[in-house]
Structures are given as C-alpha cells and as structure tokens.
C-alpha positions in Angstrom: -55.3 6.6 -3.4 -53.4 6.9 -0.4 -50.0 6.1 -2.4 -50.8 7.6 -5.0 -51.1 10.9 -3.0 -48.0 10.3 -1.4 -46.6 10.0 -4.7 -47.6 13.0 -6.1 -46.4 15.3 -3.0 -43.0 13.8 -2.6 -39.8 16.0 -3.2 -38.7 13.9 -6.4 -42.0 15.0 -7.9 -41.6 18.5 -6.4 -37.7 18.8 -7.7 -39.4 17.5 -11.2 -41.8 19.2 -11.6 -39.4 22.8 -10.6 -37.1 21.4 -13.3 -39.9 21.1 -16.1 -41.3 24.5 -15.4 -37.5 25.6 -15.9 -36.9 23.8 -19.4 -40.5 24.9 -20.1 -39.8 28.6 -20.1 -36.4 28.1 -21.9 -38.7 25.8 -24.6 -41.2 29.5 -24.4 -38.9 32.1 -24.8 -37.2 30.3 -27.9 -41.0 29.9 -29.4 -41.2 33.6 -28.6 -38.5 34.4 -30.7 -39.8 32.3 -33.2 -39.8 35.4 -36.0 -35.8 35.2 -35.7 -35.7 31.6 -36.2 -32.9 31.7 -39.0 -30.8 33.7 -37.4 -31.0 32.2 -33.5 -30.4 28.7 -35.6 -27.5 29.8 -37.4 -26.4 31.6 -33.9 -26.7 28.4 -31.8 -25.4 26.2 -34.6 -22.3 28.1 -34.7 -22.6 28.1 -30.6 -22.8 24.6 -30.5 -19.7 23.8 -32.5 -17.9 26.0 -30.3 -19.2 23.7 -28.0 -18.2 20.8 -29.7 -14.8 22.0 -30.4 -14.4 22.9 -26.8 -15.5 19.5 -26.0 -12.9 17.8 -28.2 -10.0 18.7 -26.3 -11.5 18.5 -22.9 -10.1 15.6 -20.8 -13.3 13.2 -21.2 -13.3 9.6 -22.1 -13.7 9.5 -26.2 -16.7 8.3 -26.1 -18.2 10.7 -23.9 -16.8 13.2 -25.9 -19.0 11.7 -29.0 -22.1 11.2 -27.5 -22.4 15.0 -26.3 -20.9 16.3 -29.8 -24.0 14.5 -31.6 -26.8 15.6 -29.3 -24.7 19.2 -29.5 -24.2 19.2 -33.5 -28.0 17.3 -34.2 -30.2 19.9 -31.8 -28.0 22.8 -30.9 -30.7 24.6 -28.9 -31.5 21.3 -26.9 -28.2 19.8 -26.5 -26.6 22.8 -25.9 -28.4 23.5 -22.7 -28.5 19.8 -21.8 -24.6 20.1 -21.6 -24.7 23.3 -19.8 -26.9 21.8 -17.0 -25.5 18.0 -17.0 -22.3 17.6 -19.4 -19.6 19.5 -17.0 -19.8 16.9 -13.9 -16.0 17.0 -13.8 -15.5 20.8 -14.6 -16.8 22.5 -11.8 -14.1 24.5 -10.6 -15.5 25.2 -7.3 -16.6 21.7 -6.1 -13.4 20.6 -7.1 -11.6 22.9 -5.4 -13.4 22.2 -2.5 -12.1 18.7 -2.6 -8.7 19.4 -3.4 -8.3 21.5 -0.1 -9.5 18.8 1.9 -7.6 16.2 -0.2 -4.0 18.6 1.2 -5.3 18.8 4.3 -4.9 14.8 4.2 -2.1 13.9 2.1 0.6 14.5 4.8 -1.0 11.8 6.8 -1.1 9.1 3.8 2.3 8.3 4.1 3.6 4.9 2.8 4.6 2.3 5.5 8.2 1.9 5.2 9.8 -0.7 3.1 6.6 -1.9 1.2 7.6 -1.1 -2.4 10.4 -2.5 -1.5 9.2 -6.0 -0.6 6.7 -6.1 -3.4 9.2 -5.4 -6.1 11.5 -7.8 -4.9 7.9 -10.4 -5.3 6.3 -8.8 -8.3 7.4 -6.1 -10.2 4.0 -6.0 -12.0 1.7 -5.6 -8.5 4.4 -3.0 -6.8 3.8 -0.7 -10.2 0.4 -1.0 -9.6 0.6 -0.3 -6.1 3.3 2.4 -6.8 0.4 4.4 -9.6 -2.3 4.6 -6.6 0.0 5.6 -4.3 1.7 8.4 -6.4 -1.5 9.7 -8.3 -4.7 8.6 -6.0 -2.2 9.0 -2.7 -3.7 5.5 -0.9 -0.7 4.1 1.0 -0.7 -0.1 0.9 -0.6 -2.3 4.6 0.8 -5.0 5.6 0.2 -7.7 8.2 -3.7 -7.1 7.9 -6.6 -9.2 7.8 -9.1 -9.7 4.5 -12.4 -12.0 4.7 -14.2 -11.7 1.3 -18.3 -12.0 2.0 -20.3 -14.2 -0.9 -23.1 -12.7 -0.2 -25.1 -10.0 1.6 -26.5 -12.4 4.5 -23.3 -12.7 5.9 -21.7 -9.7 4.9 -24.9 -7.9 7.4 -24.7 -10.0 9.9 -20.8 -9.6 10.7 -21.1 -5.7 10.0 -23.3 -5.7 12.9 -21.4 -8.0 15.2 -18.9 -4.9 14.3 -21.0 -2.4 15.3 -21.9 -4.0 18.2 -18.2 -4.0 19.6 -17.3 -0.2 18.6 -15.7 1.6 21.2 -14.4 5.2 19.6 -16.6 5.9 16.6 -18.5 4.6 14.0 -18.5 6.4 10.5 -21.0 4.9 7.4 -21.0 6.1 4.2 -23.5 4.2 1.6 -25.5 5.2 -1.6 -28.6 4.1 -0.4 -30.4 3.3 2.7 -33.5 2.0 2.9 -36.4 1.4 6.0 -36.7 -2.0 6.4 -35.4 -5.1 8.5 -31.5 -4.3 7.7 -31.6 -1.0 8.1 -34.1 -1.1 11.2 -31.5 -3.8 12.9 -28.1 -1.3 12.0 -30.1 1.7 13.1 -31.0 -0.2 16.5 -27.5 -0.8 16.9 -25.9 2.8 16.3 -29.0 4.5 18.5 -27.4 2.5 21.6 -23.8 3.2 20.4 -24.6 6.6 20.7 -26.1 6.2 23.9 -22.7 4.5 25.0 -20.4 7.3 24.2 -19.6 6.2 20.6 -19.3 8.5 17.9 -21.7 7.6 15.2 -21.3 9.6 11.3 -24.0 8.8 9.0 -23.2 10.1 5.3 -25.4 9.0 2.2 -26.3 10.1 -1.2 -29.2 12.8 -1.7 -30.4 10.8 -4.9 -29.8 7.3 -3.8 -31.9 7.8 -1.1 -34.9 10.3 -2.8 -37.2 8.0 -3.4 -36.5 6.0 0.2 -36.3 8.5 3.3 -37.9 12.1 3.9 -36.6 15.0 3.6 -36.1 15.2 7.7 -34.7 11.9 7.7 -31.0 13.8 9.1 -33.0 15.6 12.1 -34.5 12.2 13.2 -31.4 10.7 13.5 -30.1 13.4 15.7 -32.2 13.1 18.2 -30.9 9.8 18.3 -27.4 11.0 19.0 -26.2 10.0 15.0 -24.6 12.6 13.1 -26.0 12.9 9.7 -24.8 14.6 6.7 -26.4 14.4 2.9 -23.9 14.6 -0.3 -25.1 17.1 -2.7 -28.7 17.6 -1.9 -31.2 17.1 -4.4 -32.7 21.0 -5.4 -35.1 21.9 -7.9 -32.6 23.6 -9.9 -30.9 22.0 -13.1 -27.2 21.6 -12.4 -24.2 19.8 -13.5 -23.4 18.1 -10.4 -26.5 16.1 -10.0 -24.2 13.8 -12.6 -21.5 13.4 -9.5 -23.0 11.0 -6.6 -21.4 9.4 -3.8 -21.8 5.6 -5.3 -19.4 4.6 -2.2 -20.3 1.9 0.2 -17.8 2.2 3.6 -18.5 1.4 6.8 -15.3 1.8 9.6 -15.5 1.1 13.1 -12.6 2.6 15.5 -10.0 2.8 13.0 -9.2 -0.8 12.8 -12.2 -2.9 11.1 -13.7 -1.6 7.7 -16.5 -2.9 5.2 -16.3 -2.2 1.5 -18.5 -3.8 -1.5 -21.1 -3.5 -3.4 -23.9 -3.8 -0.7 -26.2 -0.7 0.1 -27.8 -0.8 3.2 -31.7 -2.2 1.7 -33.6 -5.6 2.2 -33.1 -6.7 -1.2 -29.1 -7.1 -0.7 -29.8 -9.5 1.7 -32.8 -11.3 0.2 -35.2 -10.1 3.2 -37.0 -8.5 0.1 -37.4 -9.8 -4.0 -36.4 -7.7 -6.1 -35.1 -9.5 -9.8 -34.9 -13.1 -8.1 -32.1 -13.8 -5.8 -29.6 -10.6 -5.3 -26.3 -11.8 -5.5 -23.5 -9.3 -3.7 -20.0 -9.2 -2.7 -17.8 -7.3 -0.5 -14.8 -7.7 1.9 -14.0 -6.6 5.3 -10.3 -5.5 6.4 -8.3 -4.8 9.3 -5.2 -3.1 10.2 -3.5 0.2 9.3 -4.7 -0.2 5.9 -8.0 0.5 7.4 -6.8 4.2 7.8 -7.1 5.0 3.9 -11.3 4.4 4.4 -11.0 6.4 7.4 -9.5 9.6 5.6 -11.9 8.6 2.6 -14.7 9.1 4.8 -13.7 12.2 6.0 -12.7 14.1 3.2 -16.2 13.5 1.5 -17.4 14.1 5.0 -15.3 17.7 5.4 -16.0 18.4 1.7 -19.9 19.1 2.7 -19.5 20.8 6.1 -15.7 21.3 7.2 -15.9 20.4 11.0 -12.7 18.4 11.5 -9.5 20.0 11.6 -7.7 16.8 13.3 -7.6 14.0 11.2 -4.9 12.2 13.2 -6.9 11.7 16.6 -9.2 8.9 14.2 -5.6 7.0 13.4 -5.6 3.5 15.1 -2.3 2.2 16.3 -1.3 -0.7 13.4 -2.4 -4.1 15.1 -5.4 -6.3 14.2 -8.6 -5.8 16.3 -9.8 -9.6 17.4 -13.2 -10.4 18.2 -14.6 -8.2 15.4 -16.9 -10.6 14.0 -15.1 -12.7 10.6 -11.8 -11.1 12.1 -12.0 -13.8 15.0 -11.1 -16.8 12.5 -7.9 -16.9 12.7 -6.9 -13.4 12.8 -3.2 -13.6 11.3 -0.8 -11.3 9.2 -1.5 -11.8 5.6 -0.8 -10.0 2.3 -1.1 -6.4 1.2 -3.8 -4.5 1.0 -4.5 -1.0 -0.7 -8.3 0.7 0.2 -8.4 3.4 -2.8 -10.9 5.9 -4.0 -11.8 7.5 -7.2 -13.2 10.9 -8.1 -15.0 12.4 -11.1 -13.3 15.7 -9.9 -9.6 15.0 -11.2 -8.2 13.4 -14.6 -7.5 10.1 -13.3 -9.7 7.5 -13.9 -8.4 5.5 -11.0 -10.9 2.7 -10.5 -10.9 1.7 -14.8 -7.1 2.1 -13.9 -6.8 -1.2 -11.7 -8.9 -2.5 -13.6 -6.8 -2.2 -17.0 -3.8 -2.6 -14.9 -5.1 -6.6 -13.6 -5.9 -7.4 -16.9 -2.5 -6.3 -18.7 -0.2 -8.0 -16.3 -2.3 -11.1 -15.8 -0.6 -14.5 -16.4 -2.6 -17.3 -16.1 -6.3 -16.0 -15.6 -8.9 -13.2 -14.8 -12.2 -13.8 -13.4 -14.9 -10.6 -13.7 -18.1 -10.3 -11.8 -20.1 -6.9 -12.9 -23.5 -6.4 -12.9 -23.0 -3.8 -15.8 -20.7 -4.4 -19.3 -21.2 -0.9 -20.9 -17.1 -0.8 -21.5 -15.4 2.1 -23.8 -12.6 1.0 -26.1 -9.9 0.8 -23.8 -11.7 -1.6 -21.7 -12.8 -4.0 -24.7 -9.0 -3.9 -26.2 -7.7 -5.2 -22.8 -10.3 -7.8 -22.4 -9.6 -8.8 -25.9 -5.9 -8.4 -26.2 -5.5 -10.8 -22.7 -7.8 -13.3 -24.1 -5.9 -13.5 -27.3 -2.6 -14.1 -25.3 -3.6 -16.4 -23.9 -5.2 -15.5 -20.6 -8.5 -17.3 -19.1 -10.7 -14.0 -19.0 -14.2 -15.3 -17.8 -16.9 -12.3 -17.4 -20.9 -13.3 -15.4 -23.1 -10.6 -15.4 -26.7 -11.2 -14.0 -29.6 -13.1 -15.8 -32.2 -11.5 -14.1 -32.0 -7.4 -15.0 -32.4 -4.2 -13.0 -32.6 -2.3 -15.7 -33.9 -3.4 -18.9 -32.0 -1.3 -21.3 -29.0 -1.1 -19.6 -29.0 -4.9 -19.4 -29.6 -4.8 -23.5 -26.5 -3.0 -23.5 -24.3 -5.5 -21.6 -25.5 -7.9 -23.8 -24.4 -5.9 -27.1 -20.9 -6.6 -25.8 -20.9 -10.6 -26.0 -20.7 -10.9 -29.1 -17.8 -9.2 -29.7 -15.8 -10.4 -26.6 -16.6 -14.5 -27.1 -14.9 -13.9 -30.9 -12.0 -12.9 -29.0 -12.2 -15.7 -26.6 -13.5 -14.2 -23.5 -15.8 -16.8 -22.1 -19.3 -14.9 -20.2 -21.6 -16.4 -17.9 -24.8 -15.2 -16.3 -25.5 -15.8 -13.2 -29.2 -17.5 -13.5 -31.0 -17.1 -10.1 -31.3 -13.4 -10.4 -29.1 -10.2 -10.1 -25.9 -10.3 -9.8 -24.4 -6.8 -8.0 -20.8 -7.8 -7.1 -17.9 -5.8 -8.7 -14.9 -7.9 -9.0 -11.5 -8.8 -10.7 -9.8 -11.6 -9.6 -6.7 -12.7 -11.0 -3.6 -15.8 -10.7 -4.6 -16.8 -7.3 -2.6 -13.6 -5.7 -4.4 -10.5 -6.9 -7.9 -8.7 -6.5 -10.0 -6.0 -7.1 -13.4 -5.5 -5.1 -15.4 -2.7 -4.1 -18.6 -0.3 -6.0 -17.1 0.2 -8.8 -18.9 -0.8 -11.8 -18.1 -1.6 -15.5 -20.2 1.7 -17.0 -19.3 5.1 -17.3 -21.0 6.3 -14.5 -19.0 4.3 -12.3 -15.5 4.8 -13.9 -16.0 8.8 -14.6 -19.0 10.4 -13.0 -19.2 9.2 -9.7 -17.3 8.8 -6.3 -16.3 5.5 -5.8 -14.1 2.9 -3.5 -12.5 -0.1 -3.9 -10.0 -2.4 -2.2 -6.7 -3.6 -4.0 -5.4 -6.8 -2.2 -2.4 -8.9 -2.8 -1.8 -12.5 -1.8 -4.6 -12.4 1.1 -7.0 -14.7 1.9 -9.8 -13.2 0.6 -8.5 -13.1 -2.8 -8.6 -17.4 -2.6 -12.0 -16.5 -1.3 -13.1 -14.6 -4.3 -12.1 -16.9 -6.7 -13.4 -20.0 -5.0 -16.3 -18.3 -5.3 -16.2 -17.2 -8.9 -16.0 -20.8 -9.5 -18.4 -22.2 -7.6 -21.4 -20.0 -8.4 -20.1 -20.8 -12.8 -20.1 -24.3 -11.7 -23.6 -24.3 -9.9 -25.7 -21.1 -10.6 -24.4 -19.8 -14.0 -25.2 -20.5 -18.0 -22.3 -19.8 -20.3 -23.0 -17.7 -23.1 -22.7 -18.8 -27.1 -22.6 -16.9 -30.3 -26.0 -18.9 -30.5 -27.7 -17.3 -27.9 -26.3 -14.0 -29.8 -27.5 -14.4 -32.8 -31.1 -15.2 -31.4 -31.4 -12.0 -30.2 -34.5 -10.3 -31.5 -34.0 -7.6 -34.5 -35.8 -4.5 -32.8 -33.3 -5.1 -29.7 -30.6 -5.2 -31.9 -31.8 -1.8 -33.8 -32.6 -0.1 -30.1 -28.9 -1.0 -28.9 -27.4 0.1 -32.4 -29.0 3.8 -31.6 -28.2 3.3 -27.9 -24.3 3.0 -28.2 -23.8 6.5 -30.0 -25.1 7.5 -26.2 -24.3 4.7 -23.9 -21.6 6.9 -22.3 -24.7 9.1 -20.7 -26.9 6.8 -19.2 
C-alpha cells in the first residue's frame, strides 16, 4: 500500500496526469464541435498537409520525416497536435539560440593545437579529414601526448572514477543522464560532500527525465547544503512541449581540468552489477588526460551556462597541457600516446555529428570494424555503410545484448539481422545479459566511444558525447576486448535463428518501422 501510495503522488504521475487533462480538453472541444465535423475534417486535413509539406523540406533525417507525415496525413487532428507538442525538438528557435550564444562565447577558446593536422595528414589522410570535419563543424580541437585507458566494464570504470575524485584539488564538474540512490551513488556522493568541505568546487548537472522516476523533486536543495552545486536540464513540467524530446543523454565526469570520464555508464547499481537488472550489465567507457580534456570541460559548461548563465570566464577552468599522475588508471604508465578528440553533438543544429564518426569509421575502414550498441534501429544511411564495407571487403562484426531492456525496441534491433548477415555483416549477442557499451573500433588505430547510441534518439534528438581517439592505447584495449567477450560470452547470429522468428513479431516490427524513427 505504502508503494503504491508513493506511486500515485509522485511528480511523473502529477506531470501525467496535468498532460491528460490537457489532451482531454483538446479531445472535448473537438467532440463539442462535433456538428461541423465535415468541415473541421476537411480544415485540418488541408492543415495537416501543410504540415506535411512543411515537413518535407525541413532538415530531418528521411525517415523521421515519414513517420510524422503518416501519423499527420492518417489522423490530422491527432497527429497534428502530437507534432505541435513533440515533432519540433530541433526547431525551437529560442533554446537554440540560447545554445548558440554560449557555443560563441566558447569557440575562441577551442583553438587547434598547432601542427596537428599537420602530423595526421602526413600519417593518414583518412583520420586527419575526420579530425578536420569535427573540428571545422562541431569546433572540438584534437590533443596530443595524452593518456587513454578504455574500462571493460562498470566495476572498474567506478572504482577509478572515485580514486579521481578522491585526488581533486580545483573542481569537480558531473554531468550524467541518470543518477540513482544506491551503493555507487551513495560512495560518489560521500566523496564530493568532503570535496566540498575541502575547498573543491563540486558541479552536479543531470537530466530532469532520466532521473523522474529516481530522486525528488528537492533532490538540488539537499545537495546544497552539502556544498554541491546542482543544476537540472530542462525540468520536467506538466505542460506538453516539444523539448521534452531533447535530453541530456551525456555521461562526463572532469576533475581539475586534466582527468575526464566518458562512456556509457550512468551513475546507478545496475552499471556495476551491485543491482540485477536484465542479467549481467555489460558497459564501457574510457578515461583521458591532457589538454584534450579541455573539450569536456567547455562541453560541461556550455550545457551548464545554457540553463543558468553564471560563468563569464571560461579560461580560469583551462589546465596547463601535461598529464596528471596518480589519478587512478592514469598511474600505469602514464606516457604520451596518440590523438584524441572529446566531441559533442546537439539536436539543436543540422549536423548529425555523432552518426557522422560513425559513417566516417566505417567508409574509410581497411581491414575491420568492430560495433558494440545496445540499440540497431539504423536509418538508410547507416545500413548502406554497414553493407557497402562488408561487401568490400571489410570484417564488420556488430553484438548487441541477449538479454533486453526494452522488449520492443530490442524486436526492432533484431528486424535488422536479417538484412545485414545477407550482406556479410557478422552479429553477435552478448549472452549473459545487457550489453550498454557504445563503440566502433576499427584497424587496430581508430575508435569511437562514448553515449551515443545506434537509434534516432541518440543520433538526432538528444545531447550526446563521445571520444574520437587515434592510435592510443585504449583503442588496442577496446578491441581486445571486442574479442574476447565474442570468443567467451557471445552467440553469433544465423539466417536460421532469423527465420525462426515468430510470425506475430515479425507483423508487430513490420508496423513498427513506418515509426521506429519516434520511439
């Protein structure tokens, strides 16, 4: 009784509830004007295609593009409204513009080190393009002479994020999707109460809707009085709106300028298997330093400005360039390797950066690409480079998880197999559980790793991170890993298992895919 009460007077129910009332006087006021039913039809049908044609040369993906013009075109009144409230994520002039003033505020400070584009086109012409497109259109510098260490899995990846926090001396700013009460959480919040106490400067920023159903609604005025500053993105309100469709999906934590965590790992008990949820979790994620640590720094601070513009000084949170020993995986050996490239990507622009590197690995690839996603809902673009490199020639290997989060999303990756092993992609699952790690891999010398996921959510409606790294050690870690876990832990799929799909899943997913690009 007790849950069920706490259940029933929680803010999700409250927002929901605010929101049904909402679409139930819109549903009222059409049944009111029932008697002009002809004439309100052929007024919103003509509405909708206005709609649709408006839609057509809008800058969405294709598919997204579809998916509203059938709901618009097959229930004008309905789909209509659904678009108003939820279809223009990436067309709301003010939140954008928001962003892009902070975004200038920044841009004189994300200069490129000198001489790198010149060093990695005399290596590889291919990986200094690449560099050379976030740089000129997302406006992420590269570094040099860092250090990478690529985490396997969330145990580890928890336990040296805290031997991190442990040694912050300047400031401490986190930034994750969700957070959740419980023995991680509990242990990182221990950690940045005493930081605080010290002196340190301690930033907390997660999203509104990750976290609805985990913390209360005063969850930022308890953690001031703990000396943590706490800021929500794009608070959860009982009013229908297109920019519930925008989250912060990001997962960054930086400590001082010089060490920086990025991945797929919230900040819960399950990503570290102190809690069950879908069998074992499997996550990934990878922890720099050096002055490409700066580009999670600004990251940071441009979503954090973009809510509540405080900071006016960016440069005073600039490390000097050098590697920070003693920060937990960066005491191994901590020598000059590589490149690396921290990048964002925003619903709010026409870029899709994060499919971007992800098209970009796959057409230049020589020898092999190795995929972990925990989501295959891919548009065309995606499924012609996956096809066309495996038709050339190039190993392309794709595990998803065995073990599903969600059912019909999961239904939906599997749609996909079908058509990729005819190509000559090979796809594994991973068969203890879920797999959450977001990762391309490629020849031994190039990655891709951070939150960014193989759906549309990921790659156009939400913010999102991700670290591009070039001949580092973590790449070699990433792959070695990729191998071992399809050696041990992983079932390769065949047209067999395919085919032995059952027929109402098949008929669901049929109906799904004129929509997949809204869930």
């Amino acid at each position: 009784m007790r849950r069920i009460l706490k259940f029933l007077t929680s803010r999700m129910v409250w927002v929901a509830i605010v929101m049904m009332l909402q679409v139930a006087w819109i549903v009222a006021a059409v049944w009111f004007l029932g008697r002009y039913y002809w004439a309100i039809t052929v007024a919103l049908s003509l509405i909708g295609l206005m709609f649709v044609m408006y839609i057509a040369q809008e800058w969405y993906n294709p598919a997204y593009k579809l998916a509203w013009s059938i709901l618009i075109l097959s229930v004008p009144i309905l789909g209509t409204i659904l678009y108003l409230f939820f279809g223009r994520g990436n067309t709301i002039i003010a939140e954008r513009r928001n962003h892009e003033r902070i975004d200038h505020e920044l841009y004189p400070l994300m200069e490129q080190p000198e001489g790198i584009m010149e060093e990695l086109s005399e290596t590889d012409p291919a990986v200094a393009r690449q560099f050379a497109y976030l740089y000129r259109t997302a406006h992420y510098p590269a570094g040099r002479n860092g250090f990478t260490h690529y985490f396997s899995g969330g145990e580890e990846y928890f336990e040296e994020l805290c031997r991190a926090l442990r040694q912050a001396e300047q400031f401490i700013f986190l930034e994750y999707f969700i957070i959740e009460r419980g023995c991680m959480w509990d242990t990182i919040l221990e950690i940045l109460t005493e930081k605080a106490r010290e002196g340190v400067e301690v930033r907390l920023l997660y999203d509104d809707v990750g976290c609805i159903w985990l913390l209360p609604r005063d969850y930022p005025e308890f953690l001031e009085k703990r000396g943590i500053v706490c800021r929500r993105f794009t608070l959860l309100r009982p009013v229908m709106s297109a920019v519930f469709n925008n989250r912060d999906h990001r997962k960054i934590a930086v400590i001082d300028g010089r060490t920086a965590f990025c991945g797929g790992l919230n900040l819960a008990d399950e990503y570290i298997n102190r809690k069950e949820r879908f069998g074992r979790w499997k996550d990934g994620g990878v922890v720099i330093g050096g002055e490409a640590v700066w580009n999670y720094t600004a990251m940071f601070l441009g979503m954090w400005n973009s809510i509540r513009h405080t900071d006016f000084d960016y440069g005073r949170y600039r490390a000097e360039s050098g590697i920070r020993k003693g920060a937990g995986a960066l005491d191994k050996e901590a020598r000059p390797e590589g490149y690396v490239l921290p990048y964002g990507d925003s619903p709010l622009d026409h870029d899709c950066t994060g499919e971007n590197v992800y098209l970009n690995i796959l057409h230049n690839a020589k020898r092999y690409v190795y995929i972990y996603t925990p989501y295959l809902i891919i548009d065309q673009e995606m499924a012609v480079a996956l096809t066309l490199a495996a038709k050339s020639g190039v190993d392309v290997r794709i595990m998803t998880p065995h073990i599903p989060d969600k059912k019909l999303i999961f239904m939906l990756t599997r749609s996909y197999y079908a058509r990729l092993l005819n190509a000559g992609v090979r796809i594994y699952e991973y068969l203890p559980g879920f797999l959450h790690t977001k990762a391309f891999v490629a020849d031994d010398e190039l990655a891709a790793i951070g939150s960014i996921n193989l759906d549309y959510r990921s790659l156009y409606l939400h913010f999102e991170c991700g670290a591009l790294l070039y001949r580092t050690e973590a790449v070699r870690e990433l792959k070695e890993d990729f191998v071992r876990t399809m050696e041990g832990e992983a079932m390769e799929v065949t047209m067999e298992f395919c085919r032995k799909r059952p027929v109402y899943e098949k008929v669901l997913v049929s109906a799904m895919h004129l929509f997949e690009a809204l869930f």
